[in-house]
Backbone and ligand atoms as CSV (ligand in chain L), in Angstrom:
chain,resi,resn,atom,element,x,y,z
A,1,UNK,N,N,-77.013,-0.135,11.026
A,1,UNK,CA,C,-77.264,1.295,11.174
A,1,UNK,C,C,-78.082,1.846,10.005
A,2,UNK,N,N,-77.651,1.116,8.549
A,2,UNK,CA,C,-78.500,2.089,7.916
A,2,UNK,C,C,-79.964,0.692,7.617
A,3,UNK,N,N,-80.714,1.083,6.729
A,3,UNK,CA,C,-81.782,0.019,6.609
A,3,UNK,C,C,-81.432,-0.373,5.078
A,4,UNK,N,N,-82.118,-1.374,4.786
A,4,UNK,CA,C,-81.656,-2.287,3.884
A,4,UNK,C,C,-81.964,-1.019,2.447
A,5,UNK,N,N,-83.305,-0.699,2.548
A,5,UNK,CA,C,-83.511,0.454,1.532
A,5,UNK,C,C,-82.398,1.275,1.039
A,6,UNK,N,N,-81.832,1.989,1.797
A,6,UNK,CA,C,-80.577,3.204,2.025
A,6,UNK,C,C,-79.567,2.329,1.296
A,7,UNK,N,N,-79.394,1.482,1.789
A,7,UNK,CA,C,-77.829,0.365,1.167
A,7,UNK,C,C,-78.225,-0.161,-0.728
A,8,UNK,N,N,-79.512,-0.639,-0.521
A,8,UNK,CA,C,-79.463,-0.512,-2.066
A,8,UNK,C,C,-79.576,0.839,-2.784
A,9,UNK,N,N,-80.276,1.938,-2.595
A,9,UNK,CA,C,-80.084,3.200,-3.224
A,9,UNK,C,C,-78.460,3.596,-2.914
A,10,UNK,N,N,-77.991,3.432,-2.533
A,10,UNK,CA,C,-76.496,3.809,-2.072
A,10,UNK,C,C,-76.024,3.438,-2.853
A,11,UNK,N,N,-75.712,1.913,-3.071
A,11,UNK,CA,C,-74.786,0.708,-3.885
A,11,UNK,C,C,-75.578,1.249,-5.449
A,12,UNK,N,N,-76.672,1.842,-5.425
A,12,UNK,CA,C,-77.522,0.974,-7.125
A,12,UNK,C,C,-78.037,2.777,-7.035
A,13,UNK,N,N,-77.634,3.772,-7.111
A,13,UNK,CA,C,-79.011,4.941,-7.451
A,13,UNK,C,C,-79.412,4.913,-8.616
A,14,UNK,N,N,-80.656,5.336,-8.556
A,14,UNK,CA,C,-81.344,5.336,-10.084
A,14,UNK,C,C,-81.528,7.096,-10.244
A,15,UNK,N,N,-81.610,7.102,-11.594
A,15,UNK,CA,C,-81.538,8.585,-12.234
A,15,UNK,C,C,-80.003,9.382,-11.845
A,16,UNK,N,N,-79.136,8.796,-12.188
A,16,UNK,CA,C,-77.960,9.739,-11.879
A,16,UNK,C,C,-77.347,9.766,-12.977
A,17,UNK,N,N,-77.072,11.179,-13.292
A,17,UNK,CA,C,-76.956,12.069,-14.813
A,17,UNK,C,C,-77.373,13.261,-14.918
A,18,UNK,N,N,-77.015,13.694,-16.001
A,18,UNK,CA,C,-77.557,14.695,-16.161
A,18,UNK,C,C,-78.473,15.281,-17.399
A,19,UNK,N,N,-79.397,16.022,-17.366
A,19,UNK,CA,C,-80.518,16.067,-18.780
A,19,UNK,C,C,-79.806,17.525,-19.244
A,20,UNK,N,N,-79.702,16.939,-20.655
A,20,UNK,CA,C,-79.053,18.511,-21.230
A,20,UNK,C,C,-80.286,19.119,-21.854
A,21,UNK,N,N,-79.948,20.382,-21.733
A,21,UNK,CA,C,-81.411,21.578,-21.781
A,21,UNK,C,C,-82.643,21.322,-20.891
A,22,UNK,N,N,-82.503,20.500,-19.457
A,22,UNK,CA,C,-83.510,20.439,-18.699
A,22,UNK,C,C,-84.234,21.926,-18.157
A,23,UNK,N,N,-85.754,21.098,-18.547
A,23,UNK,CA,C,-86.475,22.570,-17.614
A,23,UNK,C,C,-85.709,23.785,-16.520
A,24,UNK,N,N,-85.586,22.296,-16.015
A,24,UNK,CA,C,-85.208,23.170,-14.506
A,24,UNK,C,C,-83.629,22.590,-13.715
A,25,UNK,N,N,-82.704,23.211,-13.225
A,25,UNK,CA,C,-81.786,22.435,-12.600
A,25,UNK,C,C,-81.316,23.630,-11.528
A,26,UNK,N,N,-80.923,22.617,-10.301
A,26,UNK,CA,C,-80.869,23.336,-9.098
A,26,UNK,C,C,-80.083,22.620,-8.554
A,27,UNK,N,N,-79.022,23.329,-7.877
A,27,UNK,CA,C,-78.075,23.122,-7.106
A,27,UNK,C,C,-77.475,23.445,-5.759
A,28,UNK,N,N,-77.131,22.580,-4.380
A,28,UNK,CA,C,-77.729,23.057,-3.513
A,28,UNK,C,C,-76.504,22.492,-2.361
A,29,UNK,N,N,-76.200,22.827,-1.436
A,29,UNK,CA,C,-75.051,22.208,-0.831
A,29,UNK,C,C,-75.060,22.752,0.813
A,30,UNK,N,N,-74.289,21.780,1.202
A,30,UNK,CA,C,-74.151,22.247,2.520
A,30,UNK,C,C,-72.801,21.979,3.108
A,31,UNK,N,N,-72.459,23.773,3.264
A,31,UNK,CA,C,-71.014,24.305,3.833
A,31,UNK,C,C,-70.242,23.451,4.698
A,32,UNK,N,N,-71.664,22.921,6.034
A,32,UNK,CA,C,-70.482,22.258,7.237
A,32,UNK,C,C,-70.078,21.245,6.555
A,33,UNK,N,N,-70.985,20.285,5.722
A,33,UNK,CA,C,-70.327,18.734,5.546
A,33,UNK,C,C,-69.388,19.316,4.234
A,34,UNK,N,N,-69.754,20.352,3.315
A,34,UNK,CA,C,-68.896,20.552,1.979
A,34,UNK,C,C,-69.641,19.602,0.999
A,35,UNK,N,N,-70.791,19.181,1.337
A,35,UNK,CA,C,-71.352,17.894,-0.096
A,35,UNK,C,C,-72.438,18.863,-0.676
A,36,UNK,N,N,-72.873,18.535,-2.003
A,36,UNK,CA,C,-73.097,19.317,-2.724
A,36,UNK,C,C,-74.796,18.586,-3.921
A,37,UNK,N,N,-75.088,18.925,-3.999
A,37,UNK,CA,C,-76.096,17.788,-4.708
A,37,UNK,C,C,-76.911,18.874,-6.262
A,38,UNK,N,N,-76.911,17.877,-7.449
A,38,UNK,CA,C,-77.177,19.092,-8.500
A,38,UNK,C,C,-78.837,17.978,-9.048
A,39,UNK,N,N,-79.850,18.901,-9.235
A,39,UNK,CA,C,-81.319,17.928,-9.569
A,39,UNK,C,C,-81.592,18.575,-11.166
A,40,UNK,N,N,-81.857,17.966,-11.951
A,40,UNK,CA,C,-82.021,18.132,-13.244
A,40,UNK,C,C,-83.536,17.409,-13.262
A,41,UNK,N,N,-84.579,18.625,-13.850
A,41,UNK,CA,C,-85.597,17.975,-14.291
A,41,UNK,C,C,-86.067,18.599,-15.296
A,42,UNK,N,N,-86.889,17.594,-16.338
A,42,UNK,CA,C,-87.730,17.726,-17.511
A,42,UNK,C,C,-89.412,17.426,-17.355
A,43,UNK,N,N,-89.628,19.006,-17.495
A,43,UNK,CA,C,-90.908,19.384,-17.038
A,43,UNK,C,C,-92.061,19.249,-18.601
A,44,UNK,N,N,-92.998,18.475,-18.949
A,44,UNK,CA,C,-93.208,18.545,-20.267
A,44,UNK,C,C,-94.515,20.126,-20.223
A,45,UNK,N,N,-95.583,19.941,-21.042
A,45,UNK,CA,C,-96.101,21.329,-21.044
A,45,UNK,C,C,-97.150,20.875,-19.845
A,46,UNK,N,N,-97.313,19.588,-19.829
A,46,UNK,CA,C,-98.908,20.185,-18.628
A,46,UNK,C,C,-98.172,20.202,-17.608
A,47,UNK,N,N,-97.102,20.001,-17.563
A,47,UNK,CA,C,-96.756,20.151,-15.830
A,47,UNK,C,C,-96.016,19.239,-14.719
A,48,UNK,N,N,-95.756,18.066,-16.162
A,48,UNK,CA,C,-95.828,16.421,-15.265
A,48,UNK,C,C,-94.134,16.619,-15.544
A,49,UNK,N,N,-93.310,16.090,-14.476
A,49,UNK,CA,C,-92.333,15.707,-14.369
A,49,UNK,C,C,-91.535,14.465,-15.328
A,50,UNK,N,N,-91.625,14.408,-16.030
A,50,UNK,CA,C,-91.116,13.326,-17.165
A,50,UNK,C,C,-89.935,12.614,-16.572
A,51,UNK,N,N,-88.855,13.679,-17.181
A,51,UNK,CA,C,-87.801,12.795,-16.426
A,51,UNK,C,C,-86.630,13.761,-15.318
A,52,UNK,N,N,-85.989,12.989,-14.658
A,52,UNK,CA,C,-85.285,13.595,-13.679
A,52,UNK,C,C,-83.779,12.863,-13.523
A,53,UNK,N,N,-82.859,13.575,-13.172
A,53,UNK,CA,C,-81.475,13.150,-13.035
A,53,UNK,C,C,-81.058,13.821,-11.704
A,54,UNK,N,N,-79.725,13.196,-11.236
A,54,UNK,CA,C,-79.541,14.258,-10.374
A,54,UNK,C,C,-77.744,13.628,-9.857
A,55,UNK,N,N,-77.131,14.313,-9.698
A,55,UNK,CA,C,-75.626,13.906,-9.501
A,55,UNK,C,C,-75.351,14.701,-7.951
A,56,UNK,N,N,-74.743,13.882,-7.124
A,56,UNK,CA,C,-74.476,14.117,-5.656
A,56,UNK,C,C,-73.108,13.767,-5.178
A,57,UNK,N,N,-72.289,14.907,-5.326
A,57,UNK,CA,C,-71.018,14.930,-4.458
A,57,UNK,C,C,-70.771,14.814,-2.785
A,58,UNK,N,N,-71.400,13.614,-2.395
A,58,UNK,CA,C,-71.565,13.895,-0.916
A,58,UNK,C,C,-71.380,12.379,-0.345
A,59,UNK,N,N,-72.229,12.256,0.868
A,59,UNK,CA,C,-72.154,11.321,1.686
A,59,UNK,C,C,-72.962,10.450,1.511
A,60,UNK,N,N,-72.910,8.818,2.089
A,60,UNK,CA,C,-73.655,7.878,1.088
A,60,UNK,C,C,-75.311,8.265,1.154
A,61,UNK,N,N,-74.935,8.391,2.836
A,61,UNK,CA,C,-76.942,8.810,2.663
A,61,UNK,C,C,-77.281,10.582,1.786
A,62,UNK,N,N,-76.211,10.881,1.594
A,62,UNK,CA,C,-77.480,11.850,0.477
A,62,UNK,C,C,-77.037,11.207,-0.675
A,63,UNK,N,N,-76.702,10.416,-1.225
A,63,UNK,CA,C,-76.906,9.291,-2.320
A,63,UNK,C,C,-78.072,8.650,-2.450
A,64,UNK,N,N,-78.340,8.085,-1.144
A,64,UNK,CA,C,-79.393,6.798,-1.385
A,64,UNK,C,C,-80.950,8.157,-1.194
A,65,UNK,N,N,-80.248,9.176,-0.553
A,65,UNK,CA,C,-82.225,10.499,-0.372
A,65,UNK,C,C,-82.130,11.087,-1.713
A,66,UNK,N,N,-81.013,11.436,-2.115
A,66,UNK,CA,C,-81.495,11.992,-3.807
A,66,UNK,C,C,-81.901,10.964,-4.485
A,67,UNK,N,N,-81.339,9.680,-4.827
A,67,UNK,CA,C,-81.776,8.594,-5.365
A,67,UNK,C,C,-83.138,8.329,-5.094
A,68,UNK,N,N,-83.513,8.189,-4.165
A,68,UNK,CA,C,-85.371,8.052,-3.448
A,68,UNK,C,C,-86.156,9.175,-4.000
A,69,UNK,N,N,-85.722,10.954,-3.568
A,69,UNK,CA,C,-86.118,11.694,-3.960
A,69,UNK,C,C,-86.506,11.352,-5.653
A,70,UNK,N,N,-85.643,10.991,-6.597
A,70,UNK,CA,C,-85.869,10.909,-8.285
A,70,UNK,C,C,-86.774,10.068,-8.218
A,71,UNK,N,N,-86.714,9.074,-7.698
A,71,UNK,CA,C,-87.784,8.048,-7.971
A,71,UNK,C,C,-89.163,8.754,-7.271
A,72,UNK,N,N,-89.767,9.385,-6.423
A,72,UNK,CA,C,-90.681,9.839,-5.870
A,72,UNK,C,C,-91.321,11.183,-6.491
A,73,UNK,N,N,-90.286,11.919,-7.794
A,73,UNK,CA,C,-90.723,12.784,-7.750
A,73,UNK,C,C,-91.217,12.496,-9.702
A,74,UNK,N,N,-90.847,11.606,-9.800
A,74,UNK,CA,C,-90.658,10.926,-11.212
A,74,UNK,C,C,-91.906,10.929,-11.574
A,75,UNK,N,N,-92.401,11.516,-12.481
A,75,UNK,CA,C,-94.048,11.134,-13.217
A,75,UNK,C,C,-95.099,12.020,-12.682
A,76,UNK,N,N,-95.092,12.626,-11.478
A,76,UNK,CA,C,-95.923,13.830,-10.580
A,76,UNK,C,C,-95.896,15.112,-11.091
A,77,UNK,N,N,-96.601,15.611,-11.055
A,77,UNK,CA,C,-96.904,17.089,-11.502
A,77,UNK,C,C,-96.099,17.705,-10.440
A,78,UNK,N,N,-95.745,19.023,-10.777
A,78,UNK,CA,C,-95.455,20.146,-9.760
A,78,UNK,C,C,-95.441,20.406,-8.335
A,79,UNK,N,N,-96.926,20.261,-8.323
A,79,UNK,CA,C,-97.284,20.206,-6.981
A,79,UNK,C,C,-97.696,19.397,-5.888
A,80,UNK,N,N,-97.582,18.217,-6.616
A,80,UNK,CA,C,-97.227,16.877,-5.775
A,80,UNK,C,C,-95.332,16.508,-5.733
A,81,UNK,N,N,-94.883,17.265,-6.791
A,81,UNK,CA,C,-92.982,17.286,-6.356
A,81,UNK,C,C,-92.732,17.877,-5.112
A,82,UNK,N,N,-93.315,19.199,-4.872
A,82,UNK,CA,C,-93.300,20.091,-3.718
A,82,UNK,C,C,-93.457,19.556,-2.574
A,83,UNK,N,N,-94.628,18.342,-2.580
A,83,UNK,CA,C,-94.924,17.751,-1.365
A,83,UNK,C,C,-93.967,16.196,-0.979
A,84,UNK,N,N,-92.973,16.458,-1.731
A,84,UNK,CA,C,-92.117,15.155,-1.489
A,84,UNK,C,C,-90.889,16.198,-0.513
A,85,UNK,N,N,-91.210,15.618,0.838
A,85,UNK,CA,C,-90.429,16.372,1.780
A,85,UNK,C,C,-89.301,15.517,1.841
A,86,UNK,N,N,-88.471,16.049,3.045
A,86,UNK,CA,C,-87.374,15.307,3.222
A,86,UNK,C,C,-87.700,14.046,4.013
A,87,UNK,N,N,-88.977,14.059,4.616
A,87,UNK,CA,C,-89.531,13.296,5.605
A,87,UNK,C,C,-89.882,12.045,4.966
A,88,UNK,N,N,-90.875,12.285,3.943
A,88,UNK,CA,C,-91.236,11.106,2.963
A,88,UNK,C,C,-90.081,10.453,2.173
A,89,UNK,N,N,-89.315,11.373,1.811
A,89,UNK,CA,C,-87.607,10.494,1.342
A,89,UNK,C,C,-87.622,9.344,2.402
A,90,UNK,N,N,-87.415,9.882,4.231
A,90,UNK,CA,C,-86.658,9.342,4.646
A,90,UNK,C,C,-87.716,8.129,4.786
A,91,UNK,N,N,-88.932,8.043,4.879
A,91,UNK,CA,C,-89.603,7.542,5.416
A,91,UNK,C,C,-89.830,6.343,3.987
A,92,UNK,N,N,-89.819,6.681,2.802
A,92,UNK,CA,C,-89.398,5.845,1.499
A,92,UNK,C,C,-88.202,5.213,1.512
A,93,UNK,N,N,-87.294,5.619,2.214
A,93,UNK,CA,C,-86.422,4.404,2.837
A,93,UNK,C,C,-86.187,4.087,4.186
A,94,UNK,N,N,-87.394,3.688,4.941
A,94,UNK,CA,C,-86.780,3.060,6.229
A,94,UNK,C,C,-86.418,3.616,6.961
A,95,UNK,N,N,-86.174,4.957,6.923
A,95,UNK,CA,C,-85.344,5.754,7.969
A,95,UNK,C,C,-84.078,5.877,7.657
A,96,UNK,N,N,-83.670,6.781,7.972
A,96,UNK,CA,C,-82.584,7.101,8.678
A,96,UNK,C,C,-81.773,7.569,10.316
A,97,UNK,N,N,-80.050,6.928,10.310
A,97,UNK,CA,C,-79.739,6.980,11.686
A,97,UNK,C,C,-80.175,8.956,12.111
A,98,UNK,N,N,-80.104,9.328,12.780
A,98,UNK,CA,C,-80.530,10.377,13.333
A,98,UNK,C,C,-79.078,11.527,12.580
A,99,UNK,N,N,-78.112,11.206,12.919
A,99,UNK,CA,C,-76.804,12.357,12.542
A,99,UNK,C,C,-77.060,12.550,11.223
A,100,UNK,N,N,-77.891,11.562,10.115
A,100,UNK,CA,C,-77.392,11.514,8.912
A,100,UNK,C,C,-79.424,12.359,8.353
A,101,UNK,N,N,-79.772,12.828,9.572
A,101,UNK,CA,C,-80.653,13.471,8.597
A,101,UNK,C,C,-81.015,14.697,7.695
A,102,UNK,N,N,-79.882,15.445,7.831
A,102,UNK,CA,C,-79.706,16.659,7.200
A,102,UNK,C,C,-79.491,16.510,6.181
A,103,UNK,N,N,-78.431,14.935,6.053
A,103,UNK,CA,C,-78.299,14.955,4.265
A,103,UNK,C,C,-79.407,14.964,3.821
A,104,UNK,N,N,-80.938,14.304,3.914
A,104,UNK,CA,C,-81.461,14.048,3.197
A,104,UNK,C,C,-82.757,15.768,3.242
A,105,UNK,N,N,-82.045,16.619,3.526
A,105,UNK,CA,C,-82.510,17.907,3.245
A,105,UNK,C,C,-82.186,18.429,1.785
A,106,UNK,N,N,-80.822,17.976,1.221
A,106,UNK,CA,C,-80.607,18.223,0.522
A,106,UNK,C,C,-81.242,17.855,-0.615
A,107,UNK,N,N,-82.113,16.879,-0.560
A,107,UNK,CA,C,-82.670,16.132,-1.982
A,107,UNK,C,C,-83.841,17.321,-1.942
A,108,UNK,N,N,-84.299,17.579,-0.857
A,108,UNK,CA,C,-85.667,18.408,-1.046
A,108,UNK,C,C,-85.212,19.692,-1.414
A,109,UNK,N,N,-84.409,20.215,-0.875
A,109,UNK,CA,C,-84.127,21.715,-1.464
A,109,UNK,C,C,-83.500,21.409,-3.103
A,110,UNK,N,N,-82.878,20.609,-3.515
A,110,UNK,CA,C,-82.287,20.739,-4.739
A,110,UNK,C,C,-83.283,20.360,-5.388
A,111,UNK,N,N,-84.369,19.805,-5.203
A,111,UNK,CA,C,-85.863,19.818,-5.739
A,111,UNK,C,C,-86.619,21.020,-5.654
A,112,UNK,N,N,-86.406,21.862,-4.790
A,112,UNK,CA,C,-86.633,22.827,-4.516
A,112,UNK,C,C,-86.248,24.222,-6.022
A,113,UNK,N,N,-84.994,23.838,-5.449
A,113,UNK,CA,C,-84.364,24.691,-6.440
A,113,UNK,C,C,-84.281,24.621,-7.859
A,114,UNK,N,N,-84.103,23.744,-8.220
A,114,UNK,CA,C,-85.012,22.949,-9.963
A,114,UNK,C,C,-86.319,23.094,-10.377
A,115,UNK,N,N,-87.183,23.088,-9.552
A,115,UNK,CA,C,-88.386,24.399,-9.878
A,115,UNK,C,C,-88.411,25.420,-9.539
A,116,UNK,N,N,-87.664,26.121,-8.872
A,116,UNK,CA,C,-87.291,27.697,-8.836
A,116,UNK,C,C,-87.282,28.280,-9.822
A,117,UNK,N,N,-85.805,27.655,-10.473
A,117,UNK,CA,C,-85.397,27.542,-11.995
A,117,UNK,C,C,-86.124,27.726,-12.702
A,118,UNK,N,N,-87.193,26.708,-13.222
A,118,UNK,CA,C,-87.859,26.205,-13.892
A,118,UNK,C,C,-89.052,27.502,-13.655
A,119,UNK,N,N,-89.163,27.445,-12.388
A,119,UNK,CA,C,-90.520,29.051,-12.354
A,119,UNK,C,C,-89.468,30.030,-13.376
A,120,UNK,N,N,-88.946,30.511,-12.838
A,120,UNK,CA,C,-87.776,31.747,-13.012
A,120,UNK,C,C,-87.665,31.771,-14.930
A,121,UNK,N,N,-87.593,30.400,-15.062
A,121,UNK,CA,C,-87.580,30.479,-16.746
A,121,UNK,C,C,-88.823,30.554,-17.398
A,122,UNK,N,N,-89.687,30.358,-16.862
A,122,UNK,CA,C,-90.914,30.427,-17.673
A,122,UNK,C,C,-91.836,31.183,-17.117
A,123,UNK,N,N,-91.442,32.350,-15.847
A,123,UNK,CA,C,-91.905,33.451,-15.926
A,123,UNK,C,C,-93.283,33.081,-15.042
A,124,UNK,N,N,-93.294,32.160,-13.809
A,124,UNK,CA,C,-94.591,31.687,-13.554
A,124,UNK,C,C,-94.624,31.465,-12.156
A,125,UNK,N,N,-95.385,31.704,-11.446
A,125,UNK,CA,C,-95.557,31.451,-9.682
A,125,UNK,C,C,-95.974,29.819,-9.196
A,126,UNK,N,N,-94.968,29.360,-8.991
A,126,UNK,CA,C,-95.592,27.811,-8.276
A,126,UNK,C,C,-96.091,28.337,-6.492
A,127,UNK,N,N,-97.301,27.953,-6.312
A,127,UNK,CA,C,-98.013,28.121,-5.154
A,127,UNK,C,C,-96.993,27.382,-4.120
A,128,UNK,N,N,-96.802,28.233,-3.052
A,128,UNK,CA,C,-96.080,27.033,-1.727
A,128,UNK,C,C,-94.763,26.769,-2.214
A,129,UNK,N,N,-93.779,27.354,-3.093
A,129,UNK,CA,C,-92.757,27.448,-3.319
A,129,UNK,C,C,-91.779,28.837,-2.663
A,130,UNK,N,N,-90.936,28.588,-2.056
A,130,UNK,CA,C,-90.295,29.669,-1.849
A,130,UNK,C,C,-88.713,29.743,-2.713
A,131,UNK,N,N,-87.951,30.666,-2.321
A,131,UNK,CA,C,-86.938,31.195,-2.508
A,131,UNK,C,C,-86.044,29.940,-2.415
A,132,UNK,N,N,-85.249,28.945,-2.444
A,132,UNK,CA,C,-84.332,28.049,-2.053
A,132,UNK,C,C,-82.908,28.444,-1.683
A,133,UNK,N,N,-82.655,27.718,-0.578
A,133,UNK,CA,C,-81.176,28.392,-0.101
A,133,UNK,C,C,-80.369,27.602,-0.760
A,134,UNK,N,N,-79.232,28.149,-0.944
A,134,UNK,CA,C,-77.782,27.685,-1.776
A,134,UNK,C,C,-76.930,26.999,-1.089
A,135,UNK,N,N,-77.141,27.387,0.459
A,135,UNK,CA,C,-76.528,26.712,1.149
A,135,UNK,C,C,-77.712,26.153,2.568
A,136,UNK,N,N,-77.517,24.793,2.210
A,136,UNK,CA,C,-78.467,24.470,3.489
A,136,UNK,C,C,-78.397,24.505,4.508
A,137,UNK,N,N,-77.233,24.730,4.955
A,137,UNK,CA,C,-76.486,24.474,6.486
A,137,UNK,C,C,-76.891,26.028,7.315
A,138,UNK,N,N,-77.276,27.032,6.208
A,138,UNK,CA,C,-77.510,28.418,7.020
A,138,UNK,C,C,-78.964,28.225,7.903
A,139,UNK,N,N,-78.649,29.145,9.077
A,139,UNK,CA,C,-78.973,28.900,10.206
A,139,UNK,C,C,-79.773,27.798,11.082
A,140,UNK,N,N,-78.940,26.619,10.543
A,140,UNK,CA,C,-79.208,25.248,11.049
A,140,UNK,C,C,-78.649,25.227,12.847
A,141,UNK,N,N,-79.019,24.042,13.659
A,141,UNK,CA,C,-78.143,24.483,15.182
A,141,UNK,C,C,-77.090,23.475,14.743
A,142,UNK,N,N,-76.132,24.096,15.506
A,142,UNK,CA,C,-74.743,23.929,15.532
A,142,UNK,C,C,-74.974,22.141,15.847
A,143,UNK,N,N,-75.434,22.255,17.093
A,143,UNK,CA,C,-75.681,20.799,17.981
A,143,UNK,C,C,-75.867,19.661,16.820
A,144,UNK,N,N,-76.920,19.336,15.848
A,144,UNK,CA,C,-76.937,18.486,14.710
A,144,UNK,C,C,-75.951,17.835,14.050
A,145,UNK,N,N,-74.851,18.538,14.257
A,145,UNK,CA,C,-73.522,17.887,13.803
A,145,UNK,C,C,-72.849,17.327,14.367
L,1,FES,FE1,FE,-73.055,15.999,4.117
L,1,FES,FE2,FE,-74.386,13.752,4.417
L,1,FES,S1,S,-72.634,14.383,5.514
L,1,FES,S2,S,-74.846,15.418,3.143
């Protein structure tokens, strides 16, 4: 069911921790399942993503999509982080079974929300960024679950 990718990010994630005084950190969860996912990143001055952490109270596959997410968003500027969807997570590992794709919403919004942050602190407009929800599950369809 899951692909070989998913099972090693699952068993092995890389970047899980947390960066103290990071740029940016965002935290992001979803009500129906109750899992919760927190993204810590260190933004240096031009813009490039240095380093990233991220700790996930949830289910294995949003383990192994935040885990993918760090590694994908690792070393990219801003606005190539933005363009690491939930799609390219899933698609950076193999897929995922169909029920389990919402978890991997969560890696993108808590990416989301870690440059929010990160705008919000340094007073600055990232293009193609919006607002990030706190809770992802709002007005998702019921049916998905
Ligand atoms: Fe909640 Fe996977 S079941 S994130």
């Amino acid at each position: 069911m899951y692909s070989e990718k998913v099972m090693d990010h699952f068993s092995n994630p890389r970047n899980v921790g947390e960066i103290e005084n990071a740029s940016g950190v965002g935290t992001v969860g979803n009500a129906k399942c109750g899992d919760i996912m927190r993204i810590y990143l260190d933004i240096n001055d031009n813009g490039i993503i240095q380093d990233v952490k991220f700790k996930t109270f949830g289910c294995g596959a949003a383990v192994a999509t935040s885990s993918m997410a760090t590694e994908l968003v690792k070393g990219k500027n801003i606005q190539e982080a933005l363009e690491v969807t939930n799609k390219a997570v899933m698609d950076a590992l193999d897929g995922l079974p169909a029920v389990k794709v919402h978890c991997s919403l969560l890696a993108e919004e808590a990416i989301h929300a870690a440059l929010w942050d990160y705008a919000t602190k340094n007073n600055i407009v990232i293009n193609g960024l919006e607002k990030p929800k706190t809770d992802i599950s709002e007005g998702e369809e019921e049916e998905i679950y």
